[in-house]
C-alpha positions, -999 to 999 in steps of 0.1 A, spaced: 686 81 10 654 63 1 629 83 -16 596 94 -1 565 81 -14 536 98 -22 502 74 -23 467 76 -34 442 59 -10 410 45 -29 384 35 -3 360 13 -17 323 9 -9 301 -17 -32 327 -10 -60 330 29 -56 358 49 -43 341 67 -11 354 98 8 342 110 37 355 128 72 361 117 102 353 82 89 318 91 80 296 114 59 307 96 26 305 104 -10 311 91 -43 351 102 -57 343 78 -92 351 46 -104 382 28 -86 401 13 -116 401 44 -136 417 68 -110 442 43 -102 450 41 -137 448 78 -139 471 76 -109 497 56 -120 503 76 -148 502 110 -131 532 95 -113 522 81 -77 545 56 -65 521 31 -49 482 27 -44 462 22 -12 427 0 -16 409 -8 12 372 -23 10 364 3 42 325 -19 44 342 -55 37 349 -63 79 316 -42 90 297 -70 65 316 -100 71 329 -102 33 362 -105 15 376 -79 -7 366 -82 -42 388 -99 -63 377 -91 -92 387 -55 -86 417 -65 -76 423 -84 -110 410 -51 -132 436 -24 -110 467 -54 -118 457 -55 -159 455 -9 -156 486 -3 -136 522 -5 -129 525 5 -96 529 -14 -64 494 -16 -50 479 -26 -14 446 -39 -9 431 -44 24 394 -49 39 380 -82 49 413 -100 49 417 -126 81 430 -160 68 463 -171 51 436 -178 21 426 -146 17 462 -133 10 472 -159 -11 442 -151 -33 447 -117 -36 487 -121 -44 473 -146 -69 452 -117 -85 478 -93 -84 477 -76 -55 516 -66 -44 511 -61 -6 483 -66 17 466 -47 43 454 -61 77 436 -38 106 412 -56 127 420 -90 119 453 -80 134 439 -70 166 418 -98 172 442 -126 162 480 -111 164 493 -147 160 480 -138 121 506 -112 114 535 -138 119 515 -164 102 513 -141 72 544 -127 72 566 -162 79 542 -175 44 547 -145 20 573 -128 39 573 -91 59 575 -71 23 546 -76 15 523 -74 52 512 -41 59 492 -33 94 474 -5 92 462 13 124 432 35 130 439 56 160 419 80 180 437 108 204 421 106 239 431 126 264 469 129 250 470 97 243 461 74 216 441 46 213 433 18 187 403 15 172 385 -15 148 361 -17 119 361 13 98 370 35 131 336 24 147 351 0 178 368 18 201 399 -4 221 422 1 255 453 -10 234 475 23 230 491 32 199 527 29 202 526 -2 220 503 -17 192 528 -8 167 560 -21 191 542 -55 189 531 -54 155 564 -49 139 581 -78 162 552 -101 148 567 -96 113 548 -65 99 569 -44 74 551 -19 74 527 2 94 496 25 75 488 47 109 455 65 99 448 95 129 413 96 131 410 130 147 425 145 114 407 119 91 389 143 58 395 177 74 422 189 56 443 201 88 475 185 83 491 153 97 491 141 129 526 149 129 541 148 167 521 112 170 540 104 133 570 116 145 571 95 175 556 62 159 588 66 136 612 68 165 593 40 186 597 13 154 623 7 126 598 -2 100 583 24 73 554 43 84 529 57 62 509 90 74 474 90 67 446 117 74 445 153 72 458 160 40 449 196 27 479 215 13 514 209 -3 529 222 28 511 194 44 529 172 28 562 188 31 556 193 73 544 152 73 582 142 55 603 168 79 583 170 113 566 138 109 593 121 97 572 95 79 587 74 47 552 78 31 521 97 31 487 87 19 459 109 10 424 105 -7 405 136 -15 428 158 -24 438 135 -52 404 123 -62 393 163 -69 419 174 -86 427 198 -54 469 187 -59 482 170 -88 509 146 -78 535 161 -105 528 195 -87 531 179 -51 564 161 -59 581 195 -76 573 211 -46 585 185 -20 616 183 -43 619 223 -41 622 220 -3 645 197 -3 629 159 1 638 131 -21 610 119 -45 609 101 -76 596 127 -106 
């Protein structure tokens, strides 16, 4: 059985790590390249960085950052923000980067997910998917949560995964910063509808979050911000815990 993975999300904003709720209302969580470090030794298994301004302003992620996080740690890190050309990947594999993250590019051009994955193969293409619950049912949204799209949900990620993705960062934007829990039945379904590795994001608040997001959800990863950037749940703590109730981690 493949062990669950437990990953802090960094979202950058002019060289920061932001949090805010809902998408919005953000504030300063400290400089990127320490807490990853800080991360990485406090024993998360991957890193999540996504430039949450780059596609708003029309800019590439920073590389530079990208470079510093490669020299600090030695965990698998994702970066994504910005990123819409087979260039843009290969520079930020070039600067260390292990996968890549692609939202609205993805949306906009599907033909780029194959292209990407076909050139640096699946492994290392990750779509990630901002989703807003309607009416009971769910609906894609682009740039930072701020464009609103017909496409549904599950038939976003049924396409995305035939395109090549190889994995699928589903962020629920109704539980985004509030500390509720998961958007577990929409997790659990997502993970039923495609045979690629989801990672849950949004609405972390509690260790029993995180235990409900691996057993109801049934999610191979979940990703949190906030409650890792205060101090609110130490990973060790998290992953004794997970491991008490009978889900595989790595301690």
């Amino acid at each position: 059985m493949l062990a669950k993975r437990i990953i802090p999300c960094l979202d950058i904003k002019n060289g920061r790590t932001v949090k805010g709720v809902n998408f919005v209302n953000l504030i300063d969580a400290g400089d990127p390249v320490e807490l990853a470090k800080q991360y990485a030794i406090e024993g998360a298994d991957e890193l999540v960085f996504l430039d949450i301004s780059a596609t708003l302003e029309g800019r590439a992620t920073t590389l530079e950052m990208v470079l510093r996080v490669a020299e600090q740690v030695n965990i698998p890190f994702t970066v994504g923000g910005g990123i819409s050309s087979v260039e843009d990947v290969d520079a930020l594999l070039k600067h260390g980067a292990d996968k890549i993250s692609i939202n609205s590019s993805a949306v906009k051009h599907p033909d780029l997910i194959n292209e990407l994955s076909n050139k640096f193969g699946s492994q290392c293409i990750v779509v990630a998917i901002d989703a807003k619950q309607i009416d009971n049912d769910w609906f894609v949204h682009l740039a930072g949560g701020t464009i609103p799209t017909e496409i549904r949900l599950f038939d976003w990620a049924k396409e995305v995964e035939q395109r090549g993705a190889g994995e699928i960062l589903f962020t629920s934007m109704n539980h985004d910063g509030t500390k509720n829990g998961f958007a577990n039945e929409a997790l659990s379904k997502l993970s039923n509808t495609v045979n690629i590795p989801i990672i849950a994001s949004g609405g972390a608040g509690t260790k029993q979050h995180f235990v409900d997001v691996f057993t109801e959800g049934k999610t191979d990863a979940a990703l949190a911000a906030s409650v890792f950037h205060f101090g609110e749940i130490p990973i060790k703590e998290l992953k004794e815990e997970l491991r008490n109730n009978n889900i595989e981690v790595r301690l």
